[in-house]
CHARMM internal coordinates of N, CA and C (Angstrom, degrees):
IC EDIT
DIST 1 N 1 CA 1.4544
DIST 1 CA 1 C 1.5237
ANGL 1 N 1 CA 1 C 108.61
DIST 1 C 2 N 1.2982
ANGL 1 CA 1 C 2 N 106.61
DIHE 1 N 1 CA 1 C 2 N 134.92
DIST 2 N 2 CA 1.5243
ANGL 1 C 2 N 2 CA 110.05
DIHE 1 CA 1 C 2 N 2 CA -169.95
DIST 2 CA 2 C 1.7994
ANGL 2 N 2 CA 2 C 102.75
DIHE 1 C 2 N 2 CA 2 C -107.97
DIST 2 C 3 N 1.2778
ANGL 2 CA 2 C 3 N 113.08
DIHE 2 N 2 CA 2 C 3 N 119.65
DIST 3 N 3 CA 1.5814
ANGL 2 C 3 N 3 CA 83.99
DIHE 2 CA 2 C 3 N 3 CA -170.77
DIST 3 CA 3 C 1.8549
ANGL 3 N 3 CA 3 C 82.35
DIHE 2 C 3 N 3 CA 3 C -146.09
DIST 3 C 4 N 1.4588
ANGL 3 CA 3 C 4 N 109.96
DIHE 3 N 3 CA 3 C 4 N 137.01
DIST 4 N 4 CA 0.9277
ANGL 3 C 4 N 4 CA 122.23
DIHE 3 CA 3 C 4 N 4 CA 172.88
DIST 4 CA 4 C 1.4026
ANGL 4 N 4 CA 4 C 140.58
DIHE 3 C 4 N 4 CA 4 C -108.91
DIST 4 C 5 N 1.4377
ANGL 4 CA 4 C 5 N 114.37
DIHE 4 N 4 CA 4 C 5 N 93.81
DIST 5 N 5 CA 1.3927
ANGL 4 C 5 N 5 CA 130.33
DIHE 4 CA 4 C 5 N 5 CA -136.52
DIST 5 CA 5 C 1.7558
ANGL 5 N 5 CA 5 C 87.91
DIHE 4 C 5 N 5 CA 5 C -68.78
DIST 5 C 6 N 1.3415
ANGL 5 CA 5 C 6 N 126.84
DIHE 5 N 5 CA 5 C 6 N -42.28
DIST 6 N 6 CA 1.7889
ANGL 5 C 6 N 6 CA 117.68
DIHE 5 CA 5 C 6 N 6 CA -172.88
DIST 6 CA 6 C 1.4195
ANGL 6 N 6 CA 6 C 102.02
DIHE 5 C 6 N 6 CA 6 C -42.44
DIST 6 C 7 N 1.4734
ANGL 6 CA 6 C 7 N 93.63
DIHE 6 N 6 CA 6 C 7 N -78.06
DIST 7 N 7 CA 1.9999
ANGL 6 C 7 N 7 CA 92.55
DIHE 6 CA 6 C 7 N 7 CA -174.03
DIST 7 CA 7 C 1.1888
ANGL 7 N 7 CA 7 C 123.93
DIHE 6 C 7 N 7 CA 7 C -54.97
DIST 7 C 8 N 1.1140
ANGL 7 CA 7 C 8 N 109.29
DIHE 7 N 7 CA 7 C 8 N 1.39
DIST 8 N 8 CA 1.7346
ANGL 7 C 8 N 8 CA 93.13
DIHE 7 CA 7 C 8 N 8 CA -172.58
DIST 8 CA 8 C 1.5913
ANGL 8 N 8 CA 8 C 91.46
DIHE 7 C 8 N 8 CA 8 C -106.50
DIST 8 C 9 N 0.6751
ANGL 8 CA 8 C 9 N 141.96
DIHE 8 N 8 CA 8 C 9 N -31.81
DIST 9 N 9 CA 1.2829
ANGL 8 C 9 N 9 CA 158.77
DIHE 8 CA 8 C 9 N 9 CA 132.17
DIST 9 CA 9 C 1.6032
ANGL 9 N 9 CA 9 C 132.99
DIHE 8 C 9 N 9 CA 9 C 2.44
DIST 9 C 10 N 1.5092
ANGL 9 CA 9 C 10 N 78.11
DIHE 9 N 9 CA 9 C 10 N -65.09
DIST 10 N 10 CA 1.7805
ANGL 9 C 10 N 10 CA 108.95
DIHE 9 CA 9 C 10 N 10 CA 170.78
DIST 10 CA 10 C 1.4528
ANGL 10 N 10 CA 10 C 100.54
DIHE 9 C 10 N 10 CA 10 C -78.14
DIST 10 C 11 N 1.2932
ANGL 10 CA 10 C 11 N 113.53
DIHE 10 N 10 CA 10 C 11 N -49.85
DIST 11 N 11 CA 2.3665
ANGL 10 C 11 N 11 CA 107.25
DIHE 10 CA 10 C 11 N 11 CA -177.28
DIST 11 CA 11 C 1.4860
ANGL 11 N 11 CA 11 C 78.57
DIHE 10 C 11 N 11 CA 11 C -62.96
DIST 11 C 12 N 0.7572
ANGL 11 CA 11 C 12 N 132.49
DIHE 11 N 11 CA 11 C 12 N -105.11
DIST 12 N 12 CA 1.6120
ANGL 11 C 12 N 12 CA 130.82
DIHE 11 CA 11 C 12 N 12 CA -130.41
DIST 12 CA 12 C 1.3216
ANGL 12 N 12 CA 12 C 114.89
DIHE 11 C 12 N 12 CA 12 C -60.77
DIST 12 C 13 N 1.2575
ANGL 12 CA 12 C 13 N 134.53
DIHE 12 N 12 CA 12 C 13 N 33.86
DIST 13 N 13 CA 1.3916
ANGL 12 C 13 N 13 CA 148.67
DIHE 12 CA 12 C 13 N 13 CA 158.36
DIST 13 CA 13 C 1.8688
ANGL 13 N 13 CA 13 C 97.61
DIHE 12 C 13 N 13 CA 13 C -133.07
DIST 13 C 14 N 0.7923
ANGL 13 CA 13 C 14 N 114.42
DIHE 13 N 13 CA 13 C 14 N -15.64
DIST 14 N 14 CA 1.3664
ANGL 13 C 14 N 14 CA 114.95
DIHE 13 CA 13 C 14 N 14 CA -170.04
DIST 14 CA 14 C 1.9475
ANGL 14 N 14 CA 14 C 104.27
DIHE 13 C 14 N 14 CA 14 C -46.63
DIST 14 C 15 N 1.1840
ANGL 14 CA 14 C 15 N 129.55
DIHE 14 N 14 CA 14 C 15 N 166.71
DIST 15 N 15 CA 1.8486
ANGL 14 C 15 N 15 CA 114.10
DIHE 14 CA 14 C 15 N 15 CA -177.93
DIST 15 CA 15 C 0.9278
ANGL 15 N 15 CA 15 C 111.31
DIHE 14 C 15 N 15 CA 15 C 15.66
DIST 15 C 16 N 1.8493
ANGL 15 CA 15 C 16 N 127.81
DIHE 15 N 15 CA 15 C 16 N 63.84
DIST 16 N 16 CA 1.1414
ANGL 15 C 16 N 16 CA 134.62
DIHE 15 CA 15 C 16 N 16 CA 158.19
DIST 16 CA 16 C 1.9395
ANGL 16 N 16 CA 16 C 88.47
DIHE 15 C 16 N 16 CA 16 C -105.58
DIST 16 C 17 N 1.4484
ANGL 16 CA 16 C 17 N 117.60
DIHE 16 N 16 CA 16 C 17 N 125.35
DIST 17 N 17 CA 1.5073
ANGL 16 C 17 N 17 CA 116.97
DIHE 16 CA 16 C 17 N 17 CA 130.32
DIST 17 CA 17 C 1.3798
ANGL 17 N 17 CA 17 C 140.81
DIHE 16 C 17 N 17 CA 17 C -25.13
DIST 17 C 18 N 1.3472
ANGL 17 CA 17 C 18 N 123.46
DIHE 17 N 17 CA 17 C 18 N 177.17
DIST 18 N 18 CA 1.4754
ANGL 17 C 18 N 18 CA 113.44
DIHE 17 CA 17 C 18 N 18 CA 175.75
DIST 18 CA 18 C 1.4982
ANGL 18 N 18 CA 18 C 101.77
DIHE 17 C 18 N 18 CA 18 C -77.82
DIST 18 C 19 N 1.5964
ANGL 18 CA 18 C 19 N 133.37
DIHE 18 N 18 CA 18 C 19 N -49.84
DIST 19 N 19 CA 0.9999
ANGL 18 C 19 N 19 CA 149.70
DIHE 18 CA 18 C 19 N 19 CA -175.88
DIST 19 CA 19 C 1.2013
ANGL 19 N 19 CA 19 C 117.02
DIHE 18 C 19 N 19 CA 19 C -19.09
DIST 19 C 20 N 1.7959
ANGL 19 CA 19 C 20 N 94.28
DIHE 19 N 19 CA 19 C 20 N -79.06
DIST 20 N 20 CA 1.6121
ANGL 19 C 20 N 20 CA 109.30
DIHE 19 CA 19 C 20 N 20 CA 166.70
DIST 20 CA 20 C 1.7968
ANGL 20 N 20 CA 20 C 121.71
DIHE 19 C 20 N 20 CA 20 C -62.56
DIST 20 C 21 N 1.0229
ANGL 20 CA 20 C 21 N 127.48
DIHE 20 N 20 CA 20 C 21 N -30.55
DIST 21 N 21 CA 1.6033
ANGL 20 C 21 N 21 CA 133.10
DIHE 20 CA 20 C 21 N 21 CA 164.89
DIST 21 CA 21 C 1.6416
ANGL 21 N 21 CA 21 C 92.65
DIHE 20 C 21 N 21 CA 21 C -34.63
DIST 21 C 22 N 1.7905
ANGL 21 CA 21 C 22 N 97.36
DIHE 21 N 21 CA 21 C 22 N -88.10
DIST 22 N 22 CA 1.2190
ANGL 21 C 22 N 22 CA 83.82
DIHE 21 CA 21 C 22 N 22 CA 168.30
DIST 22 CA 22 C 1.3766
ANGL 22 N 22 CA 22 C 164.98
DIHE 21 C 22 N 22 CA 22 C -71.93
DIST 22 C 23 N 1.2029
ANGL 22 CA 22 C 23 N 106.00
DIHE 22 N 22 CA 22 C 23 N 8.09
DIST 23 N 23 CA 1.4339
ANGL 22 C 23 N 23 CA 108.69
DIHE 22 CA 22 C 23 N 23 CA 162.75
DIST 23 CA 23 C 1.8742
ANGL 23 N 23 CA 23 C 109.00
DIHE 22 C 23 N 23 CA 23 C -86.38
DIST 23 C 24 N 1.2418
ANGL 23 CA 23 C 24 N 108.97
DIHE 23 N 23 CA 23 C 24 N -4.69
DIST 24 N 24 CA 1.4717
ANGL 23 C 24 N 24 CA 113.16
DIHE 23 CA 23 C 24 N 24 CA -176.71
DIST 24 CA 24 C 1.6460
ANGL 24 N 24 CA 24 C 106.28
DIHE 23 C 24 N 24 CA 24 C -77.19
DIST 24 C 25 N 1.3100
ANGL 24 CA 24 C 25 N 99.58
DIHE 24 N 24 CA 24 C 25 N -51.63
DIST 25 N 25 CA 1.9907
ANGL 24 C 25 N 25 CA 114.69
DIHE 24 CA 24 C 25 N 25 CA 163.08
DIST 25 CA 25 C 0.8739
ANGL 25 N 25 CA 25 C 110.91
DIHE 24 C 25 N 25 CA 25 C -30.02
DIST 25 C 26 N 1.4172
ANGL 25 CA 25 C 26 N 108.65
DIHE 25 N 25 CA 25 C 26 N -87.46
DIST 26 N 26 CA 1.4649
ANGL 25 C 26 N 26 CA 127.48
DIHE 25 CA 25 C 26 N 26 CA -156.01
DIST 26 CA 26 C 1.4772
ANGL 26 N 26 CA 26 C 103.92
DIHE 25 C 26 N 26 CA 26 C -53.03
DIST 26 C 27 N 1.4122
ANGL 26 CA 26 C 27 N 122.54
DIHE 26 N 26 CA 26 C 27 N -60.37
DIST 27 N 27 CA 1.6893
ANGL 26 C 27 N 27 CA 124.96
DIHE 26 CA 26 C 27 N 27 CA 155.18
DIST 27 CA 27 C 1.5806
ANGL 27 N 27 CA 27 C 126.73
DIHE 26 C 27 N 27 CA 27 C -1.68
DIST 27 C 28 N 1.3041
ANGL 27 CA 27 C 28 N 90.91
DIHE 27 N 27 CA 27 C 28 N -71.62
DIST 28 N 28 CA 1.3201
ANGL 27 C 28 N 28 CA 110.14
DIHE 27 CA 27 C 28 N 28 CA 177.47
DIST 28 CA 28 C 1.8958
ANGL 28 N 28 CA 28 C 126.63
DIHE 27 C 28 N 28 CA 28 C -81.83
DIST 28 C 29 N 0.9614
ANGL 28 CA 28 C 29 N 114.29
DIHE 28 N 28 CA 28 C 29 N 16.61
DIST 29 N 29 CA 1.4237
ANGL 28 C 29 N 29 CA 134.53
DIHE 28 CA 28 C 29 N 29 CA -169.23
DIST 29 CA 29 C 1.4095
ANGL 29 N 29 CA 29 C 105.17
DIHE 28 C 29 N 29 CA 29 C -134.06
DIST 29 C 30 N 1.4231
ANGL 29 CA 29 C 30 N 130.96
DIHE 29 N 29 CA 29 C 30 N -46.39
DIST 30 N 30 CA 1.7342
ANGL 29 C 30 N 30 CA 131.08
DIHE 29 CA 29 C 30 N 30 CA 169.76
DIST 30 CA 30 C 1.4235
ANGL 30 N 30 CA 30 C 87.67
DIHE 29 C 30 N 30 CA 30 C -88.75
DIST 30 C 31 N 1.4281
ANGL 30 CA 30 C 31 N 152.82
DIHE 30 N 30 CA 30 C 31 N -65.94
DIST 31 N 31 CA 1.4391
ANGL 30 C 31 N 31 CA 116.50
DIHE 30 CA 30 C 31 N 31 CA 178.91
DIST 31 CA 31 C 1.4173
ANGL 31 N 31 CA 31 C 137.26
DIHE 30 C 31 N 31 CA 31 C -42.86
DIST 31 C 32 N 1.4590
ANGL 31 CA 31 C 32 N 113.65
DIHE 31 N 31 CA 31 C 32 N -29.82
DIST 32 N 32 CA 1.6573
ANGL 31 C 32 N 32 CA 103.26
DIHE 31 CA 31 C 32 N 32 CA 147.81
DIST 32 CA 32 C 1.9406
ANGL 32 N 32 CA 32 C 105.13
DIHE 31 C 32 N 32 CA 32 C 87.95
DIST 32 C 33 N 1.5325
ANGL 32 CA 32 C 33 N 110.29
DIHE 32 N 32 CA 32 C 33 N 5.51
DIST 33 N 33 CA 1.3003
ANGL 32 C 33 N 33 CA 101.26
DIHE 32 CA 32 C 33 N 33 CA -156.16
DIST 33 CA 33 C 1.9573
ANGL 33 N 33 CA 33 C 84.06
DIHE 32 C 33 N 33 CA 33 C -112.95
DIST 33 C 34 N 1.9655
ANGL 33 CA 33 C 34 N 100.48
DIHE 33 N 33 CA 33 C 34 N 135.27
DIST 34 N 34 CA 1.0489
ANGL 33 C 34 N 34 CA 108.32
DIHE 33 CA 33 C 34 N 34 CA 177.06
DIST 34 CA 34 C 1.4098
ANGL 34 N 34 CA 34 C 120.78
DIHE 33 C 34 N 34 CA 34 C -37.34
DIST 34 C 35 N 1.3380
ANGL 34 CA 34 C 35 N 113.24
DIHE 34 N 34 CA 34 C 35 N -38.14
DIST 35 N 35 CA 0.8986
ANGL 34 C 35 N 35 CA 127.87
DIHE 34 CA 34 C 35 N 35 CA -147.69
DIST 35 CA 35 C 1.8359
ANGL 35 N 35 CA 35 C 116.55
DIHE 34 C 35 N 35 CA 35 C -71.03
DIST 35 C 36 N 1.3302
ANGL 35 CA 35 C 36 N 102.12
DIHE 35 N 35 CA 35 C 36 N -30.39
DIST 36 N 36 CA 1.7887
ANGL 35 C 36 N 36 CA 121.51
DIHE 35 CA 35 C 36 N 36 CA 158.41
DIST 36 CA 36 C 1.3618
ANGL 36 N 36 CA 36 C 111.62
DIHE 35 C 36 N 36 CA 36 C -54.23
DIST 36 C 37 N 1.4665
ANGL 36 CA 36 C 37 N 131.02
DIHE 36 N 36 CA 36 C 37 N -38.26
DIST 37 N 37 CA 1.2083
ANGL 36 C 37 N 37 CA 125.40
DIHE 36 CA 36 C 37 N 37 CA -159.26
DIST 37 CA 37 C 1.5754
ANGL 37 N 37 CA 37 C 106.03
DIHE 36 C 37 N 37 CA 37 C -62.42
DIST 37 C 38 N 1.1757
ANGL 37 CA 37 C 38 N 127.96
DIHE 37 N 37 CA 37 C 38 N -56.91
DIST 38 N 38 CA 1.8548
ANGL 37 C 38 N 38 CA 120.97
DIHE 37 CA 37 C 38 N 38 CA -172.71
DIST 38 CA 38 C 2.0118
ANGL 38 N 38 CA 38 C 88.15
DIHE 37 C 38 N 38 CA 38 C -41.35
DIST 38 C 39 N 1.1940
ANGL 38 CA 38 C 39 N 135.17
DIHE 38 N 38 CA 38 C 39 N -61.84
DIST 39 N 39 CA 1.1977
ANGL 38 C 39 N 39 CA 123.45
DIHE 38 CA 38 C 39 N 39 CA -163.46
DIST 39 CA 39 C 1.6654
ANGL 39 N 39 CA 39 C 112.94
DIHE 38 C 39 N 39 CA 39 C -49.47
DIST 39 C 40 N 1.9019
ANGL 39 CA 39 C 40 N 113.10
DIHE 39 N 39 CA 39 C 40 N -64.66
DIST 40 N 40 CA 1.1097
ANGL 39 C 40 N 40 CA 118.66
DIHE 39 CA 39 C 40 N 40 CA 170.74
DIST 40 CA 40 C 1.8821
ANGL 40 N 40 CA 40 C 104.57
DIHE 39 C 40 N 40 CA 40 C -36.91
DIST 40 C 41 N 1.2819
ANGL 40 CA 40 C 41 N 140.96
DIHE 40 N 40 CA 40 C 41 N -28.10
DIST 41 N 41 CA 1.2636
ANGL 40 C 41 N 41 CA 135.05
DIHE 40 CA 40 C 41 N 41 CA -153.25
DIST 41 CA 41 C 1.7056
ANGL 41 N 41 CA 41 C 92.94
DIHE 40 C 41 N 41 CA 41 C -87.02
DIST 41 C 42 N 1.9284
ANGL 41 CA 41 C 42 N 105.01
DIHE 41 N 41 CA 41 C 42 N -42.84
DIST 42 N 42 CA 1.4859
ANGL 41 C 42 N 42 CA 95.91
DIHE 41 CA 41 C 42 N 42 CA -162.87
DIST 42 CA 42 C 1.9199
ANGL 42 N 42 CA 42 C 107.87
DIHE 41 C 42 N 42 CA 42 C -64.31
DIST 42 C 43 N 1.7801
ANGL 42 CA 42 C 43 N 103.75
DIHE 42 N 42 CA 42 C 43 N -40.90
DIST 43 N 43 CA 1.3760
ANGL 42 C 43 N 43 CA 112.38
DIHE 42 CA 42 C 43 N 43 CA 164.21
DIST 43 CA 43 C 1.4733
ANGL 43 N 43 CA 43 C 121.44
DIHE 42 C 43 N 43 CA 43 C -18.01
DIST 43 C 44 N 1.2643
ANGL 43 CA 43 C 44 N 97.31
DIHE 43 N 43 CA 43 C 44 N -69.19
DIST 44 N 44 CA 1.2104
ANGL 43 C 44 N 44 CA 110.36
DIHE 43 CA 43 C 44 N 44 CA -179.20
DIST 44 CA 44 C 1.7824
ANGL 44 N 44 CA 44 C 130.30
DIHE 43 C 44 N 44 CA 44 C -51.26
DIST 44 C 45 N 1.7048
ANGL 44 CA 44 C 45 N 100.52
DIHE 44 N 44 CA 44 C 45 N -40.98
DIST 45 N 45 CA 1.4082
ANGL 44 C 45 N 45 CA 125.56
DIHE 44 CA 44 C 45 N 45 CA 166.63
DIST 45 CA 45 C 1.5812
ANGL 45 N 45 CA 45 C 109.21
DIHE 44 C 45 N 45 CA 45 C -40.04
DIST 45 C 46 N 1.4856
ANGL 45 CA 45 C 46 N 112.45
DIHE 45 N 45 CA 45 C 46 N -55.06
DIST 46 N 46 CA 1.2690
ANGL 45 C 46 N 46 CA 120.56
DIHE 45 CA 45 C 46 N 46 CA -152.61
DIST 46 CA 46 C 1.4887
ANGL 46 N 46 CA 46 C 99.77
DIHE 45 C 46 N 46 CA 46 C -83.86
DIST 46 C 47 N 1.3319
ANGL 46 CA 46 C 47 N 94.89
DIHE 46 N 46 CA 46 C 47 N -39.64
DIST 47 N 47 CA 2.0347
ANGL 46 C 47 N 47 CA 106.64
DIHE 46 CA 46 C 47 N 47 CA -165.28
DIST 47 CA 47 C 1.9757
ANGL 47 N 47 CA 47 C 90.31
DIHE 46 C 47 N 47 CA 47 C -61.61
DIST 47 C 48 N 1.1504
ANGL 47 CA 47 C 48 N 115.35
DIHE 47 N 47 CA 47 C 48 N -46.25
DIST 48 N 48 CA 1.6273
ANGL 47 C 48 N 48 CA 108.63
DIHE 47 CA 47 C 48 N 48 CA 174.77
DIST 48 CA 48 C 1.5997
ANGL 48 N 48 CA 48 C 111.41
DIHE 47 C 48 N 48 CA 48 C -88.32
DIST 48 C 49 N 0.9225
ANGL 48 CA 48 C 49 N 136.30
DIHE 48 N 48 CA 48 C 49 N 2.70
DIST 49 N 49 CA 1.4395
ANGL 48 C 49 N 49 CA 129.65
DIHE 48 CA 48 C 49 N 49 CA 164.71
DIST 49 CA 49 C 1.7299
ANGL 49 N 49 CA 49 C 107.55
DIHE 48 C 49 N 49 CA 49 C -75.58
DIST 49 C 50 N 1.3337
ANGL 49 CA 49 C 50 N 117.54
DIHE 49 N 49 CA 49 C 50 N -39.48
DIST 50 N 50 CA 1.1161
ANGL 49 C 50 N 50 CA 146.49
DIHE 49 CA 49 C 50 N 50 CA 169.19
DIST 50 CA 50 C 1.5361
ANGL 50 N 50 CA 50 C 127.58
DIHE 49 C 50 N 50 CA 50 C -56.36
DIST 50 C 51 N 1.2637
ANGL 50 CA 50 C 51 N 121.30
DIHE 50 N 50 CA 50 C 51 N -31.76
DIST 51 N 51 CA 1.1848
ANGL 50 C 51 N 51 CA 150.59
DIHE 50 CA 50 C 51 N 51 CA -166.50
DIST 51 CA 51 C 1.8406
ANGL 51 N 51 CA 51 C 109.83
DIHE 50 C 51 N 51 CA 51 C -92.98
DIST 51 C 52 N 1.6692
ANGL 51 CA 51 C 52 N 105.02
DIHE 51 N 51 CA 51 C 52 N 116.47
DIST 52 N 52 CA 1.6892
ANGL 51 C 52 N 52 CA 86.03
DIHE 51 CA 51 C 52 N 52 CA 150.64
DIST 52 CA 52 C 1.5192
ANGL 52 N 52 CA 52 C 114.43
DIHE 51 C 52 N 52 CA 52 C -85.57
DIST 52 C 53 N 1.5956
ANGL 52 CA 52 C 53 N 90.28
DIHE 52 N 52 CA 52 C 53 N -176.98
DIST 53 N 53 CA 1.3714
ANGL 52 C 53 N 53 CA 114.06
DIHE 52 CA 52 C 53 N 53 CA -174.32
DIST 53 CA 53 C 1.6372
ANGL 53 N 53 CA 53 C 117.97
DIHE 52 C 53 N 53 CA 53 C -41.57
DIST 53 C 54 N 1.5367
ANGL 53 CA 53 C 54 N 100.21
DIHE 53 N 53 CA 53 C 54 N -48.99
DIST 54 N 54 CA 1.7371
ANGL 53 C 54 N 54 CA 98.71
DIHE 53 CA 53 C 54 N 54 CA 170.25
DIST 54 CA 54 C 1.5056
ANGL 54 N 54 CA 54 C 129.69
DIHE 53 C 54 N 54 CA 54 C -56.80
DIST 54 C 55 N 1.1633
ANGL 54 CA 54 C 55 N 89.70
DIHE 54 N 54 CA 54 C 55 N -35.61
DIST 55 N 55 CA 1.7736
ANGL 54 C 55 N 55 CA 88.96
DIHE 54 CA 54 C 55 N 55 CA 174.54
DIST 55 CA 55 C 1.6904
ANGL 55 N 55 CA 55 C 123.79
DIHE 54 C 55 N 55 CA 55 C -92.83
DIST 55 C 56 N 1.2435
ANGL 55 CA 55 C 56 N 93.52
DIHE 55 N 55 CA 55 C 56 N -15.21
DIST 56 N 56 CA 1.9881
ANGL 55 C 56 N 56 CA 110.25
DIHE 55 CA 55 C 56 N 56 CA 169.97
DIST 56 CA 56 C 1.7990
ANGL 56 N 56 CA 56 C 88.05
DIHE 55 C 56 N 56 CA 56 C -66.17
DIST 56 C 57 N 0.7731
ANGL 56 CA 56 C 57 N 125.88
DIHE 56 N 56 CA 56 C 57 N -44.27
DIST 57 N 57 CA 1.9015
ANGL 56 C 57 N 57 CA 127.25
DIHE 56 CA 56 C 57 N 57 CA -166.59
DIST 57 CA 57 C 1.2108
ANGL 57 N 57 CA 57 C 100.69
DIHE 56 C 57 N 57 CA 57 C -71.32
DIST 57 C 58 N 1.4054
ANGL 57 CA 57 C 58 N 116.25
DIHE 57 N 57 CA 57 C 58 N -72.96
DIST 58 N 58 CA 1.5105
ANGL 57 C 58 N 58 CA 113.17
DIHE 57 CA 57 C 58 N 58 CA 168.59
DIST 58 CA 58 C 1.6807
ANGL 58 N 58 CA 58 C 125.79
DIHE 57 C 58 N 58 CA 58 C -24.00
DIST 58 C 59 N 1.6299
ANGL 58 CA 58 C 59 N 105.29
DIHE 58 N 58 CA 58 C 59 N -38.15
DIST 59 N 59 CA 1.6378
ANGL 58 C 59 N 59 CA 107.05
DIHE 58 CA 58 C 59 N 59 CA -179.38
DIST 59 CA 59 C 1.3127
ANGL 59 N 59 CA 59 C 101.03
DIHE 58 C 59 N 59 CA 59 C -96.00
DIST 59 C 60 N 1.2006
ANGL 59 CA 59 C 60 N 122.41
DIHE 59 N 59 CA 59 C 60 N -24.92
DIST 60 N 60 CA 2.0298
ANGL 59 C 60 N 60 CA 105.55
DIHE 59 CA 59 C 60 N 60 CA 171.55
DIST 60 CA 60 C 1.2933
ANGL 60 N 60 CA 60 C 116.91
DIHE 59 C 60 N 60 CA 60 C -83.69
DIST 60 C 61 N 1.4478
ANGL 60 CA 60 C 61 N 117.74
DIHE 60 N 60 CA 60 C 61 N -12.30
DIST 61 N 61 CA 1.6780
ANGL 60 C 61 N 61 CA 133.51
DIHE 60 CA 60 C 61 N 61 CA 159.99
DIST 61 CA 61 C 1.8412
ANGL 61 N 61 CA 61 C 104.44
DIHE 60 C 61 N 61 CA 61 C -48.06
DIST 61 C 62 N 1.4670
ANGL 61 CA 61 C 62 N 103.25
DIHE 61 N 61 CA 61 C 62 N -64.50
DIST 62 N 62 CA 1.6681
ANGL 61 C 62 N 62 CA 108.41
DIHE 61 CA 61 C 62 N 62 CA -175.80
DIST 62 CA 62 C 1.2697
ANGL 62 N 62 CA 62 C 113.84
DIHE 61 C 62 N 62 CA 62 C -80.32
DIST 62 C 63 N 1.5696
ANGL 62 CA 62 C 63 N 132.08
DIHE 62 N 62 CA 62 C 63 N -34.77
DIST 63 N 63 CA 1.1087
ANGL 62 C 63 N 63 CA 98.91
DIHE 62 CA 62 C 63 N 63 CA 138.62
DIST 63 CA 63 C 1.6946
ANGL 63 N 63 CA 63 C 163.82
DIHE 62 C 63 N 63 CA 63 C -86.25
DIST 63 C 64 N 1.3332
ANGL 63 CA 63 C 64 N 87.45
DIHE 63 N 63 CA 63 C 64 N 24.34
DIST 64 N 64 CA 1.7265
ANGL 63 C 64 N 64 CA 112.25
DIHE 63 CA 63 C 64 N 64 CA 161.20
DIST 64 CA 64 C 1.4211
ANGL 64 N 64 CA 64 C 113.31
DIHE 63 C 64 N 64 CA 64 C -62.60
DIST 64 C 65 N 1.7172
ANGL 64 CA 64 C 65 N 92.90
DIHE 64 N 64 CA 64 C 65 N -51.73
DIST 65 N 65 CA 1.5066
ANGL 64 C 65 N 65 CA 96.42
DIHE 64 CA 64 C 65 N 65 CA 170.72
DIST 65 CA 65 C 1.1842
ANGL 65 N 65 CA 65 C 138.54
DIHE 64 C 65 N 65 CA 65 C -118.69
DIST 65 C 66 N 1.1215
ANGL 65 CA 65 C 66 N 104.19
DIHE 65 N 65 CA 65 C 66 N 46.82
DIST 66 N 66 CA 1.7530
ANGL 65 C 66 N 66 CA 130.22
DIHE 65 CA 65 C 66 N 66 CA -168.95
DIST 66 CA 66 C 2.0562
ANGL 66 N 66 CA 66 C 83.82
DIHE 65 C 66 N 66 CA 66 C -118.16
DIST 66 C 67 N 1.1686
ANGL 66 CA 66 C 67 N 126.49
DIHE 66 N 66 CA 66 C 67 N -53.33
DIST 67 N 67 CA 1.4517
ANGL 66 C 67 N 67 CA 119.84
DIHE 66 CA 66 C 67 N 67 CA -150.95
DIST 67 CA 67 C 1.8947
ANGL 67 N 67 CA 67 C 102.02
DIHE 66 C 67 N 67 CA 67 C -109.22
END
COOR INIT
IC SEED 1 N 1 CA 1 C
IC BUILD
């Protein structure tokens, strides 16, 4: 089975608001279930694909000290 967790990922957040984004996060972060993480990962993909350099630093700054 070939299944591609980005796109599917990407449609079903696709015309999501900030609202729902975040209520999709937060969801998936107090639910706690491995199983969110490939999504939290694509999040993450985009939020730094998106990002210049100053603010990519800023997020390897917190997680410097987040881990």
């Amino acid at each position: 089975m070939d299944l591609d967790i980005r796109r599917a990922v990407l449609h079903n957040l696709s015309g999501n608001d900030k609202k729902q984004l975040q209520d999709t996060v937060v969801d998936a972060i107090q639910d706690g279930q491995e199983k969110m993480l490939p999504g939290l990962g694509v999040l993450f993909e985009v939020l730094w694909n998106k990002s210049d350099n100053a603010f990519r630093d800023q997020m390897l700054t917190r997680l410097e000290q987040g881990v």
